[in-house]
DRENKOL-78287 format. One record per residue (C-alpha): residue number from 1; residue in three letters; x, y, z. Coordinates in Angstrom, 2 decimals. Example, Ala and Ser with C-alpha at 12.3 -4.5 7.8 and 13.67 -1.06 7.14 Angstrom:
2
PT  nr rest       u       v       w
PT   1  ALA   12.30   -4.50    7.80
PT   2  SER   13.67   -1.06    7.14
# end
This chain:
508
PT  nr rest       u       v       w
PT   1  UNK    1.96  100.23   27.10
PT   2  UNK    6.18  100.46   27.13
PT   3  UNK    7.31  103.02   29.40
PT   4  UNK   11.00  103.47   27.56
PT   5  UNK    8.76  103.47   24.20
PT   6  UNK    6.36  106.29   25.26
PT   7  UNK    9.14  108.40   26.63
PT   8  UNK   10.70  107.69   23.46
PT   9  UNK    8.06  109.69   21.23
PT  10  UNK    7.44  112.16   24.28
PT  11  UNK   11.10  112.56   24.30
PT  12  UNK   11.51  113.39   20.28
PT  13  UNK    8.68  115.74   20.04
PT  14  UNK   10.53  117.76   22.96
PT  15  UNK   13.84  117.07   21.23
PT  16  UNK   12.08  118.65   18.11
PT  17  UNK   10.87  121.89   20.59
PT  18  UNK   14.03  122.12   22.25
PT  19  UNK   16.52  122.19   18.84
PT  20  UNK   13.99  124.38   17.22
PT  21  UNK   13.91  126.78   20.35
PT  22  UNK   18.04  126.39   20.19
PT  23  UNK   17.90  127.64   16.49
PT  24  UNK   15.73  130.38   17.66
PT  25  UNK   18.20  131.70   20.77
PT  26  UNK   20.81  131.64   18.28
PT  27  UNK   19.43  133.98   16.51
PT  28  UNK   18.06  136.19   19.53
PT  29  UNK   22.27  135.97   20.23
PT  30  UNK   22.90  137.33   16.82
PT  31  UNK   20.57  139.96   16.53
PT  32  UNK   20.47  140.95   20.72
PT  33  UNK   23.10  139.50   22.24
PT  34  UNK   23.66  140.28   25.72
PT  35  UNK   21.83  144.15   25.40
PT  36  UNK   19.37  146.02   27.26
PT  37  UNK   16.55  145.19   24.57
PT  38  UNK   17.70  141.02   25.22
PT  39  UNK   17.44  141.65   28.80
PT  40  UNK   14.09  143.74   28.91
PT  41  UNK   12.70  140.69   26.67
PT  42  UNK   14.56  138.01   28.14
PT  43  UNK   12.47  139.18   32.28
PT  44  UNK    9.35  140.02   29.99
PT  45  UNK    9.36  136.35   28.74
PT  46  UNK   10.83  134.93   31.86
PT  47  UNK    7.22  135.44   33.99
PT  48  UNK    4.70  133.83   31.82
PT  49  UNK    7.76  131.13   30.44
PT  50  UNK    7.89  130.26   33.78
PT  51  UNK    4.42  129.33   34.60
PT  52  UNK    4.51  127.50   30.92
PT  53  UNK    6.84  125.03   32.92
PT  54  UNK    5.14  124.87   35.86
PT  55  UNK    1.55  124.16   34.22
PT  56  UNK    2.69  122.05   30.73
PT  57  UNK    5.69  120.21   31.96
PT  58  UNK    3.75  118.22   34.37
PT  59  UNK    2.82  120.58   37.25
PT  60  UNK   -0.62  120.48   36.30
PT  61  UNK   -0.83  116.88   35.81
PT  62  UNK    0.60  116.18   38.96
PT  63  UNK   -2.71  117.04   40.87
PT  64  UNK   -4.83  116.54   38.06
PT  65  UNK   -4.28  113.40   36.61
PT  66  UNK   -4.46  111.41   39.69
PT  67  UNK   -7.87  113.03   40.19
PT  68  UNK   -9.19  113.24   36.95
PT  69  UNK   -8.14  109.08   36.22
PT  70  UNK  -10.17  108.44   39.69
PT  71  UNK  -13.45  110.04   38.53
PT  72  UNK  -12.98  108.89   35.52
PT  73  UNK  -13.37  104.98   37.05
PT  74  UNK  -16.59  105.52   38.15
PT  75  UNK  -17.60  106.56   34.74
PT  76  UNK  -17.17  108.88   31.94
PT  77  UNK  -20.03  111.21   32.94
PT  78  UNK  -18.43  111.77   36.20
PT  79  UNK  -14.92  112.05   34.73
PT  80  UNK  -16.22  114.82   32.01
PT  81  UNK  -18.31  116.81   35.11
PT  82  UNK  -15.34  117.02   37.20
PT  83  UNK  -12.87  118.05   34.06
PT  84  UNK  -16.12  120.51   33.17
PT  85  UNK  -15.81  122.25   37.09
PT  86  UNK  -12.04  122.38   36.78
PT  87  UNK  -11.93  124.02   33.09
PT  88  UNK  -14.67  126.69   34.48
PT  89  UNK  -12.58  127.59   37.75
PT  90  UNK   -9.02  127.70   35.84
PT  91  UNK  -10.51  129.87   32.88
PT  92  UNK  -12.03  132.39   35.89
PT  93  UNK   -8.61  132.41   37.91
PT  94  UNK   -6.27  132.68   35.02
PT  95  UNK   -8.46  135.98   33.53
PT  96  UNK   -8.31  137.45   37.05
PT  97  UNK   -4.67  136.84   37.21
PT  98  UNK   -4.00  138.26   33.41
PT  99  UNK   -5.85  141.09   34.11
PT 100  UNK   -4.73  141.99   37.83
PT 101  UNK   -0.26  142.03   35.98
PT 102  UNK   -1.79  143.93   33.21
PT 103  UNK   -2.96  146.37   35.72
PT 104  UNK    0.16  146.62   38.08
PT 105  UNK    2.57  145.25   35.22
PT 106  UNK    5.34  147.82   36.71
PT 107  UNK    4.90  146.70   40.00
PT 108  UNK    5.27  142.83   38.60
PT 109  UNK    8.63  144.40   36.71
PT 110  UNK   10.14  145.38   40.04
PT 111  UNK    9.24  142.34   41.60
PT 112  UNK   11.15  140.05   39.41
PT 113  UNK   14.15  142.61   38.37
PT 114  UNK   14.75  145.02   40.61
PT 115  UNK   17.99  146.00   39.55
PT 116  UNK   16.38  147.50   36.17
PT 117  UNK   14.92  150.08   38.51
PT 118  UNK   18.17  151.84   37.86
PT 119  UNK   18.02  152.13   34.14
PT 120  UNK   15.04  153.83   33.43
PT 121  UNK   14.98  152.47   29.54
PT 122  UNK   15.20  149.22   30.24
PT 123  UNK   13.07  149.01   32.78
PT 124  UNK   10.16  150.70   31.11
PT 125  UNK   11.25  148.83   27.97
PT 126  UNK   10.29  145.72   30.80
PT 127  UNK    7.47  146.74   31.04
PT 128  UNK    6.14  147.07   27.87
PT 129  UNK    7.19  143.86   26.44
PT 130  UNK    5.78  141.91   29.70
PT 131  UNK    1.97  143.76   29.22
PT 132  UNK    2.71  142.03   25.46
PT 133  UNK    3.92  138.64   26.63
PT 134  UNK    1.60  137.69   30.03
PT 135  UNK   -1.28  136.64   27.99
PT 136  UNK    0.10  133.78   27.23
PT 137  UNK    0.08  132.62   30.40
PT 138  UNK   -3.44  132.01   30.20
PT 139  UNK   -2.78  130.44   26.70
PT 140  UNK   -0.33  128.09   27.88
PT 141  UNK   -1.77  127.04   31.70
PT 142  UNK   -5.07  126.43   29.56
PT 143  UNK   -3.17  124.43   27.11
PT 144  UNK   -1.77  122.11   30.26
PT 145  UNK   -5.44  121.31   30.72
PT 146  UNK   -6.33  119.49   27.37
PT 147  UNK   -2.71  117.63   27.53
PT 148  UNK   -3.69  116.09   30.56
PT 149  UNK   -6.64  114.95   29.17
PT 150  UNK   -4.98  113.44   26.79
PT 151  UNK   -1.67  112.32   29.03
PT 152  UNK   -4.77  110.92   31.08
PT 153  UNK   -5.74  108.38   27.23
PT 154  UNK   -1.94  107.59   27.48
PT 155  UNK   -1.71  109.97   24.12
PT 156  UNK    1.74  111.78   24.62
PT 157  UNK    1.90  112.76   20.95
PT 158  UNK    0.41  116.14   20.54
PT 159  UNK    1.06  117.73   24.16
PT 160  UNK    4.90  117.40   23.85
PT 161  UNK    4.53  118.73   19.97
PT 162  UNK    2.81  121.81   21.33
PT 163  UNK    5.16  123.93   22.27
PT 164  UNK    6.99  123.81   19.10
PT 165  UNK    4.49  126.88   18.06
PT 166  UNK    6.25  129.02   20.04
PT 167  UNK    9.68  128.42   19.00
PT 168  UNK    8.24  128.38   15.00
PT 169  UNK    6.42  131.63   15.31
PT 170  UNK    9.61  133.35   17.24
PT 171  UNK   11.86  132.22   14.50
PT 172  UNK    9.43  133.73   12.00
PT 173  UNK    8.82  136.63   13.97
PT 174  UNK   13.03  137.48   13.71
PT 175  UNK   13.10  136.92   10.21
PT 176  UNK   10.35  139.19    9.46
PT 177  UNK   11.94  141.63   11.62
PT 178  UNK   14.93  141.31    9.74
PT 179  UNK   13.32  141.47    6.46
PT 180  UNK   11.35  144.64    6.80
PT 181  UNK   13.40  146.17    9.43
PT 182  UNK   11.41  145.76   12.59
PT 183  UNK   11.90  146.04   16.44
PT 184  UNK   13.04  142.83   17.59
PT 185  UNK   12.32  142.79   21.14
PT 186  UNK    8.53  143.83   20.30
PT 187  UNK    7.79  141.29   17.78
PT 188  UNK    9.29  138.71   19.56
PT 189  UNK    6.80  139.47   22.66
PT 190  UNK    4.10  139.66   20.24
PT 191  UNK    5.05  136.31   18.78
PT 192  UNK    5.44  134.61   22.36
PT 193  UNK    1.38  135.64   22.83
PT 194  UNK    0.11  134.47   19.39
PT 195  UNK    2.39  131.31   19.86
PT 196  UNK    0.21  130.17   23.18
PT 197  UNK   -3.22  130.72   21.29
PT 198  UNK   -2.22  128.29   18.55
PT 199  UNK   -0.51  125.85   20.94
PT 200  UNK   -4.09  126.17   23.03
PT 201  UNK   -6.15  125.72   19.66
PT 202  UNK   -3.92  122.63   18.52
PT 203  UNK   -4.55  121.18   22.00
PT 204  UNK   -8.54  121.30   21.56
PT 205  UNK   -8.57  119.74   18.57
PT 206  UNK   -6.33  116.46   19.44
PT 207  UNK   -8.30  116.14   23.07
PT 208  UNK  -12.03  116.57   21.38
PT 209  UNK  -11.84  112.83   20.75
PT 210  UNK  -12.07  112.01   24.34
PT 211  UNK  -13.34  115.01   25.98
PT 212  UNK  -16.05  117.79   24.82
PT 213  UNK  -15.73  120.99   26.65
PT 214  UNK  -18.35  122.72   28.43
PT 215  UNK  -18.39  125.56   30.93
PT 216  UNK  -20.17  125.03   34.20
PT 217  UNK  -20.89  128.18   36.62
PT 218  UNK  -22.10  126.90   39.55
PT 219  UNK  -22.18  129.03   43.14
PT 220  UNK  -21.15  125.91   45.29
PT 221  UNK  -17.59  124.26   44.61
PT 222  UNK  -18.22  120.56   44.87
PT 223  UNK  -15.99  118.63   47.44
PT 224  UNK  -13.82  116.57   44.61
PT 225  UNK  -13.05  119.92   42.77
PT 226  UNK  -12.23  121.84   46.10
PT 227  UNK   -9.94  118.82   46.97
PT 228  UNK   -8.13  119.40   43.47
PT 229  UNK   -7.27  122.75   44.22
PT 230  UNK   -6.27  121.74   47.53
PT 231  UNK   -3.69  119.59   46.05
PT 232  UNK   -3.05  122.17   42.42
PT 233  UNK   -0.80  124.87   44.55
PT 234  UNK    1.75  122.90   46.63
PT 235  UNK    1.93  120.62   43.37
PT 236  UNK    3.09  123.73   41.36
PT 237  UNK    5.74  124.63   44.00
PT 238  UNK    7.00  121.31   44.68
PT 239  UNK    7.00  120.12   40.43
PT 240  UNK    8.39  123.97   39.42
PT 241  UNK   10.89  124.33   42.13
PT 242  UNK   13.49  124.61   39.81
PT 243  UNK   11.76  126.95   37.87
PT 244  UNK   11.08  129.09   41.02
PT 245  UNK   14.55  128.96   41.84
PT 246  UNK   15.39  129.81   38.17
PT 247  UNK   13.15  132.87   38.80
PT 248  UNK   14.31  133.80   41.79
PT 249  UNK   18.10  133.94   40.47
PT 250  UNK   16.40  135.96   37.72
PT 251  UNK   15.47  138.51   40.53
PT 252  UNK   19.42  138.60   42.21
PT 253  UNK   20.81  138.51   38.49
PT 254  UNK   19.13  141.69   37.54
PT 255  UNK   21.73  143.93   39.41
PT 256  UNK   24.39  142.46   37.51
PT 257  UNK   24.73  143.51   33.89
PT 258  UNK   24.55  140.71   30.94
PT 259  UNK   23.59  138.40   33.82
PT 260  UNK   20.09  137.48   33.14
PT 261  UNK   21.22  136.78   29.68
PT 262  UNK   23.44  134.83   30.34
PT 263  UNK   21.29  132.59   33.00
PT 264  UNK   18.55  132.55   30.40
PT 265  UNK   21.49  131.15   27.65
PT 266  UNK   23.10  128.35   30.20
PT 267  UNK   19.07  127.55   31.50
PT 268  UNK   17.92  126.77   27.07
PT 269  UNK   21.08  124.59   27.12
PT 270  UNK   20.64  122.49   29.83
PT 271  UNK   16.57  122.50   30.25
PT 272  UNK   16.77  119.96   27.08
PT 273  UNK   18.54  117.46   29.06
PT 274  UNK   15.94  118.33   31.91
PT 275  UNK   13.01  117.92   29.21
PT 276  UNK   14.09  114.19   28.20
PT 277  UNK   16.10  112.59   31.63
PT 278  UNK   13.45  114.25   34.03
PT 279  UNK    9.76  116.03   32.58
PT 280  UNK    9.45  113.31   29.55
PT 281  UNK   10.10  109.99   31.86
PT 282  UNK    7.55  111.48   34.69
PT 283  UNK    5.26  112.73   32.65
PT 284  UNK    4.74  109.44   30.96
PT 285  UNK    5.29  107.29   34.31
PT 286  UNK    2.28  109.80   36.26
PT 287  UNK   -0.71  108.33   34.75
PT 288  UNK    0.73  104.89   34.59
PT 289  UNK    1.70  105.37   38.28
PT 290  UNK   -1.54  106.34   39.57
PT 291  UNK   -3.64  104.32   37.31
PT 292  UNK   -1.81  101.00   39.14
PT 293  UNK   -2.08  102.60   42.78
PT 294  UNK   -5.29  103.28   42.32
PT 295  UNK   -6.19   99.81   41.57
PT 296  UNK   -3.85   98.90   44.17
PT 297  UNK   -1.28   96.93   42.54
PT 298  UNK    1.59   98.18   45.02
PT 299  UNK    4.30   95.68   43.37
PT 300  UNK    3.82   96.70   39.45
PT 301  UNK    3.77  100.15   40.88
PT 302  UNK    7.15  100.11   42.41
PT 303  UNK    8.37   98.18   39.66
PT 304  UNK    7.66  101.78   37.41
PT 305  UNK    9.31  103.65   39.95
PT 306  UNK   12.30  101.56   39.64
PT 307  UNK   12.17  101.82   36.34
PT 308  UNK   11.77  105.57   36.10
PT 309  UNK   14.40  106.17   37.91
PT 310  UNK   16.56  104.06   36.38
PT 311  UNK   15.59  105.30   33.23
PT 312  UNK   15.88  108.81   34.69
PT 313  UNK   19.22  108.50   35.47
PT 314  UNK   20.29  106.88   32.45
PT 315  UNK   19.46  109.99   30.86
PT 316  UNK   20.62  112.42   32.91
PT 317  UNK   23.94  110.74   33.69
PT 318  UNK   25.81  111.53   30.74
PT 319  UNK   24.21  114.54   29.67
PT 320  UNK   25.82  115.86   33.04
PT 321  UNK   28.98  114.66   32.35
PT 322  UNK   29.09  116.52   28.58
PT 323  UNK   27.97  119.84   29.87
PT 324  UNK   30.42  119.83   32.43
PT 325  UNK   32.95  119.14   30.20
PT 326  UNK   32.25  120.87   27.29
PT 327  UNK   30.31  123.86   28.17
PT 328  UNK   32.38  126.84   26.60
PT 329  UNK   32.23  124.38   23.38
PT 330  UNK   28.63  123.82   23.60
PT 331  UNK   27.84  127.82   24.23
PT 332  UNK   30.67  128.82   21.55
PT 333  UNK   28.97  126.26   19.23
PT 334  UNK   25.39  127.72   19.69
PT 335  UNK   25.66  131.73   20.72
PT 336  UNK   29.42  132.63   19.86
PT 337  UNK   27.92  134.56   16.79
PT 338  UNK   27.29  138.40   15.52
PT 339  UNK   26.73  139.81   19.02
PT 340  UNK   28.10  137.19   21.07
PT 341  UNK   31.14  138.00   22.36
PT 342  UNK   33.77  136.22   23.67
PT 343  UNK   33.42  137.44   27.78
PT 344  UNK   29.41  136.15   26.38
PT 345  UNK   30.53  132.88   25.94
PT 346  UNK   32.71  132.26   28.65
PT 347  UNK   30.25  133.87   31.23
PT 348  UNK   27.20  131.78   30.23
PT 349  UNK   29.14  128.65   29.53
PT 350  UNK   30.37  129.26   33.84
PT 351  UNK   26.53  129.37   34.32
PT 352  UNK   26.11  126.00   32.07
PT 353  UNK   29.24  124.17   33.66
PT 354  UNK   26.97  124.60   37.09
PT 355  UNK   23.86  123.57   35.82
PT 356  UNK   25.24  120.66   34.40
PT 357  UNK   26.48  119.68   37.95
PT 358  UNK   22.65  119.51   39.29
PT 359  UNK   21.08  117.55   36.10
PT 360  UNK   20.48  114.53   37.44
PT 361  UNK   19.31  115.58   40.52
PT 362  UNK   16.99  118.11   38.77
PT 363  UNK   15.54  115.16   36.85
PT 364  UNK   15.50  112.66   40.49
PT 365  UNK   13.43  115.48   41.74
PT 366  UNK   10.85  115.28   39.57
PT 367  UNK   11.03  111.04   39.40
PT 368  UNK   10.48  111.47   43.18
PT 369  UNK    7.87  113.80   43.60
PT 370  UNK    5.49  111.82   41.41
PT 371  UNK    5.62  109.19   43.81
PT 372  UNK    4.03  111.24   46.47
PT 373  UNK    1.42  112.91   43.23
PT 374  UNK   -0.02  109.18   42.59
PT 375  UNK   -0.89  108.63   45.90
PT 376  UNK   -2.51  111.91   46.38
PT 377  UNK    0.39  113.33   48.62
PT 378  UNK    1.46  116.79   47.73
PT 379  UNK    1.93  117.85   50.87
PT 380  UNK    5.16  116.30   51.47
PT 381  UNK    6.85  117.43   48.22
PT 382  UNK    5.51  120.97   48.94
PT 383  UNK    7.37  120.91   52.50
PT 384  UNK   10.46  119.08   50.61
PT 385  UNK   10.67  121.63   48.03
PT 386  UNK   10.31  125.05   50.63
PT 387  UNK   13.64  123.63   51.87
PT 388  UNK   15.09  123.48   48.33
PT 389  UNK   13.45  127.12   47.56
PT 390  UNK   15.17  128.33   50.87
PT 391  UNK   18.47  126.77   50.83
PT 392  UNK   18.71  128.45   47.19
PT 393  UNK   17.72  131.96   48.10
PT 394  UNK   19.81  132.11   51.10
PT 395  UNK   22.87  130.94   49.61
PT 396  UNK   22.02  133.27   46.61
PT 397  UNK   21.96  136.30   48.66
PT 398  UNK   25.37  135.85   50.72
PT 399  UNK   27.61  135.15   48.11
PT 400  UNK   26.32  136.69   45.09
PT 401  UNK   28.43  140.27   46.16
PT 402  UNK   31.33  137.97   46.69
PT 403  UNK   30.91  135.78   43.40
PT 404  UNK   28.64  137.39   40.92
PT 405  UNK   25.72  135.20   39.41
PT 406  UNK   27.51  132.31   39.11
PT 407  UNK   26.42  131.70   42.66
PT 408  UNK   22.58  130.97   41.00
PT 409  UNK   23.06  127.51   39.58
PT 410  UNK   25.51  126.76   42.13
PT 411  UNK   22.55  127.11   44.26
PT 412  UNK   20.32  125.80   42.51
PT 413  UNK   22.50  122.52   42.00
PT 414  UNK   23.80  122.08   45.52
PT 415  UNK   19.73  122.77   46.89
PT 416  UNK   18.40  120.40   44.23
PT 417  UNK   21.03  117.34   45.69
PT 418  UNK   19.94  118.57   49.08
PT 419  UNK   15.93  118.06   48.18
PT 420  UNK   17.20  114.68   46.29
PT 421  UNK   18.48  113.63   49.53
PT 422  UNK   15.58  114.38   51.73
PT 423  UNK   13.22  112.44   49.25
PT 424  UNK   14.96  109.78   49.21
PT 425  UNK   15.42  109.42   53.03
PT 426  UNK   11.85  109.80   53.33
PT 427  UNK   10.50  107.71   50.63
PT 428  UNK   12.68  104.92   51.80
PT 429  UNK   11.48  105.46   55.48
PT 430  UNK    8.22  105.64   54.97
PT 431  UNK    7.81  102.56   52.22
PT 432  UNK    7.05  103.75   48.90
PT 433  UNK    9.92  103.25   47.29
PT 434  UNK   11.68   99.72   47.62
PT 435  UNK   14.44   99.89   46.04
PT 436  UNK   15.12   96.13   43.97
PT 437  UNK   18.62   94.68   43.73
PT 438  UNK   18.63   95.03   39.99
PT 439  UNK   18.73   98.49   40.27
PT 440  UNK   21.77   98.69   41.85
PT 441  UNK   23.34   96.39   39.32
PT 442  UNK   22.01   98.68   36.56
PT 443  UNK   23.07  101.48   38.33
PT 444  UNK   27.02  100.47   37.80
PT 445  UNK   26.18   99.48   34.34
PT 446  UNK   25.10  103.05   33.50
PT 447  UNK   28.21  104.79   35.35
PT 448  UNK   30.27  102.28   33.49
PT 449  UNK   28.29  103.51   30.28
PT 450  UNK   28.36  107.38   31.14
PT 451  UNK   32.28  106.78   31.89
PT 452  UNK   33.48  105.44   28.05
PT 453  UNK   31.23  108.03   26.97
PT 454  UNK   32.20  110.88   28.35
PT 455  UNK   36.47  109.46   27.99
PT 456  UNK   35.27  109.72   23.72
PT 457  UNK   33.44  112.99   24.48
PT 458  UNK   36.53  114.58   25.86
PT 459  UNK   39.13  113.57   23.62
PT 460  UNK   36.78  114.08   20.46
PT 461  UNK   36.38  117.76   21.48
PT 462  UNK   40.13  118.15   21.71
PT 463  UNK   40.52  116.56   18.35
PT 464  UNK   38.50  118.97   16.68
PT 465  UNK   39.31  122.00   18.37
PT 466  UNK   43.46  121.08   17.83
PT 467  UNK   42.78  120.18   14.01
PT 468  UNK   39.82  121.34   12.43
PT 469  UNK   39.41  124.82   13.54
PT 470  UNK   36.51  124.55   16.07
PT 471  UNK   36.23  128.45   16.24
PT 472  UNK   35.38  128.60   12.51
PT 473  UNK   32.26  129.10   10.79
PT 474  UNK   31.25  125.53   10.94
PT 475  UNK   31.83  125.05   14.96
PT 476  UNK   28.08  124.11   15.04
PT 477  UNK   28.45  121.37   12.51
PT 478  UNK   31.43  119.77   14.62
PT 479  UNK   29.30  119.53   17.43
PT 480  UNK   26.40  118.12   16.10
PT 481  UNK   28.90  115.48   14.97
PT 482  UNK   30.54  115.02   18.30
PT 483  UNK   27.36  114.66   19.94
PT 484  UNK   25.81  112.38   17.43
PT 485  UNK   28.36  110.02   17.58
PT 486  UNK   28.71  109.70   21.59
PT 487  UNK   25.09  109.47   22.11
PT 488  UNK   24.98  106.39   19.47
PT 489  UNK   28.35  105.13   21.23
PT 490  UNK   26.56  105.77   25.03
PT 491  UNK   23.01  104.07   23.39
PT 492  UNK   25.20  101.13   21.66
PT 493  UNK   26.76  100.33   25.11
PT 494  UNK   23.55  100.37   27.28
PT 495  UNK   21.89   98.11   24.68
PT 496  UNK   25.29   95.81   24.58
PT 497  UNK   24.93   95.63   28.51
PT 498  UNK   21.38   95.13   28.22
PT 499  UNK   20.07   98.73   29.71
PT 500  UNK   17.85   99.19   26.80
PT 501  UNK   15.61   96.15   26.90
PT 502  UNK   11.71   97.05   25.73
PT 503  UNK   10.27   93.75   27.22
PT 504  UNK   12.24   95.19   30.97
PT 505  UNK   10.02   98.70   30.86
PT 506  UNK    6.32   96.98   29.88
PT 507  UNK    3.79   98.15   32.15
PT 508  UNK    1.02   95.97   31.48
# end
């Protein structure tokens, strides 16, 4: 197996998701802009979106893989009893949970926007739409299940095209409430439930070659499943902390008008980047990872985590570099239509400029934690990531009166570095990361890279905005040129330089 080649097809599935899901925002801009219906939808979706990134983009996998590849050693029987006990346990917790929001759904609406308390409409309008969405939470966390069965075969495939159902069916669902003249908002929620059945149905059918379900209700919790759970909750904090501190910024936003919008806008532009430089290269690199720790064959195994890293940042680098420098651009290029308007554009693409300060430390933090997940260690990245989660909130809270919600993904980035920081000193300290010398040497090679890039980048989006009418009806178009032909300059010099070198990222 080729680590750069699996994150390759893991990577174009989610590129696939990601421009899909961008078509589909643009057209939530058009028809709901920055309203009270986009912002009632916008917290509805925001709870059980959430907890799709925390279970599918490798949350889940972080404690179960490692477990599920160690039964699986001492034989498939074992390996299908323990995925058997696991299925059971998360299909009787995630009907509780479903049922206990459905109950107190309000309650849940006041929890994560508080400020809607104020406007009655919206808030109630909240409401609604989150009784329609939170179902497919259970949908979606199930779904996380049979991909890591099949992340588990080294089958990457179908669990990255997954959640492409959700942004087809929420395109459809616009059109048709175009066409016949239907409430947006409410088929969109609608559309967001049915989406996580299909994704959960797909899912079944590509894992039934390795694994056959079957429900097991026993009294007693056996010892390997109760240490699974053990590890399953600080392993959703410390792999979602940026989700949690998107949520919580959801939660300060909500007294400020148009600002959840436009957090939700600037988070769909720069989770993409996210998706490839950080969730794509660890989510491939996890079962590799524990498979060679496991069988303890500690050199290979920090050979990987050089290599993810590297290959992290390589990613992440430049995508950085273009967000911060053409944000307004990018958000003008994707929203700036029908009811989109131009304080819209400029307030989201503040938000994005931000973001795109903490991307690569957003994708390091993932990289990092899954060296403590394939050794069985979650308790370190849970205590790693608190400090992130507090850092945020408290830096939130004392300047958002003085600065607006702009002060989110500044604190969000400058938390992220600080968690980056702390991993780093303690992998290093501790020995499971050794850094080799070629890293360092690749390292200048990609800065190098990420420097000629973003030099074309600049000066291409000043070409086009002096001459060709950038603010015209074919904006998009210019952009998808721009960043079409940087990204094969950036890819051309890595290979030149020798960054992109299949035989270098083997794992076997």
């Amino acid at each position: 197996m080729n680590l750069l080649s699996s994150t390759t097809v893991f990577s174009f599935y989610t590129m696939l998701s990601r421009v899909l899901g961008y078509f589909r925002d643009i057209l939530i801009a058009i028809f709901l802009g920055t309203s009270i219906y986009a912002d009632a939808f916008f917290v509805a979706f925001r709870l059980p979106n959430t907890f799709r990134r925390l279970f599918a983009e490798g949350t889940f996998n972080a404690a179960f893989i490692p477990s599920y590849a160690s039964e699986k050693l001492k034989g498939k029987v074992q390996g299908k009893r323990f995925a058997d006990e696991v299925l059971t346990l998360l299909i009787l917790g995630l009907f509780t949970i479903v049922l206990i929001v459905e109950i107190l759904t309000p309650y849940v609406v006041y929890l994560i926007a508080p400020g809607f308390v104020e406007d009655n409409d919206k808030f109630n309008l909240a409401v609604n739409l989150t009784r329609i969405t939170f179902p497919f939470l259970a949908f979606v966390s199930l779904s996380s299940f049979f991909a890591g069965i099949l992340n588990t075969e080294n089958k990457f495939a179908a669990a990255a095209a997954a959640p492409i159902f959700l942004n087809l069916i929420l395109i459809l669902s616009l059109f048709i409430s175009y066409y016949f003249k239907l409430d947006y908002a409410l088929n969109l929620s609608y559309g967001v439930s049915l989406s996580g059945l299909i994704q959960l149905i797909f899912l079944i059918f590509f894992s039934s070659k390795f694994y056959q379900p079957s429900l097991v209700f026993k009294k007693k919790v056996r010892q390997k499943v109760k240490l699974f759970l053990k590890k399953l909750l600080p392993s959703i904090f410390s792999s979602g902390v940026i989700q949690i501190s998107i949520l919580v910024g959801t939660i300060i936003a909500s007294f400020q008008s148009g600002a959840v919008s436009y957090l939700y806008y600037a988070d769909r532009v720069y989770q993409i980047n996210l998706a490839i430089a950080g969730i794509a290269v660890s989510t491939v690199s996890l079962p590799i990872l524990s498979k060679l720790i496991k069988n303890k064959k500690v050199n290979q195994a920090n050979q990987i985590q050089n290599k993810s890293l590297e290959l992290s940042l390589l990613l992440s680098l430049p995508a950085s570099i273009a967000l911060i420098i053409g944000s307004e651009e990018i958000v003008n290029a994707l929203f700036g239509y029908g009811s989109f308007t131009e304080n819209d554009i400029e307030q989201t693409a503040l938000a994005l400029k931000y973001f795109g300060y903490g991307i690569p430390a957003f994708a390091t933090l993932k990289i990092f934690a899954n060296f403590f997940f394939a050794r069985d260690n979650t308790i370190t990245p849970f205590k790693i990531s608190s400090i992130v989660v507090i850092i945020n909130i408290v830096i939130s809270i004392l300047f958002f009166k003085q600065i607006g919600f702009v002060i989110i993904p500044i604190a969000t980035t400058l938390s992220t570095w600080a968690g980056v920081l702390c991993y780093l000193y303690i992998l290093l300290k501790i020995g499971y990361l050794k850094i080799i010398p070629k890293f360092y040497t690749k390292l200048i090679k990609i800065v190098f890279s990420t420097s000629i890039m973003s030099y074309v980048f600049h000066n291409s989006l000043n070409y086009f905005a002096k001459n060709l009418s950038y603010s015209s009806d074919y904006k998009i178009l210019y952009l998808l040129f721009i960043v079409i032909f940087v990204a094969l300059l950036y890819f051309l010099i890595c290979y030149l330089l020798k960054l992109l070198n299949l035989k270098s990222f083997k794992t076997n």
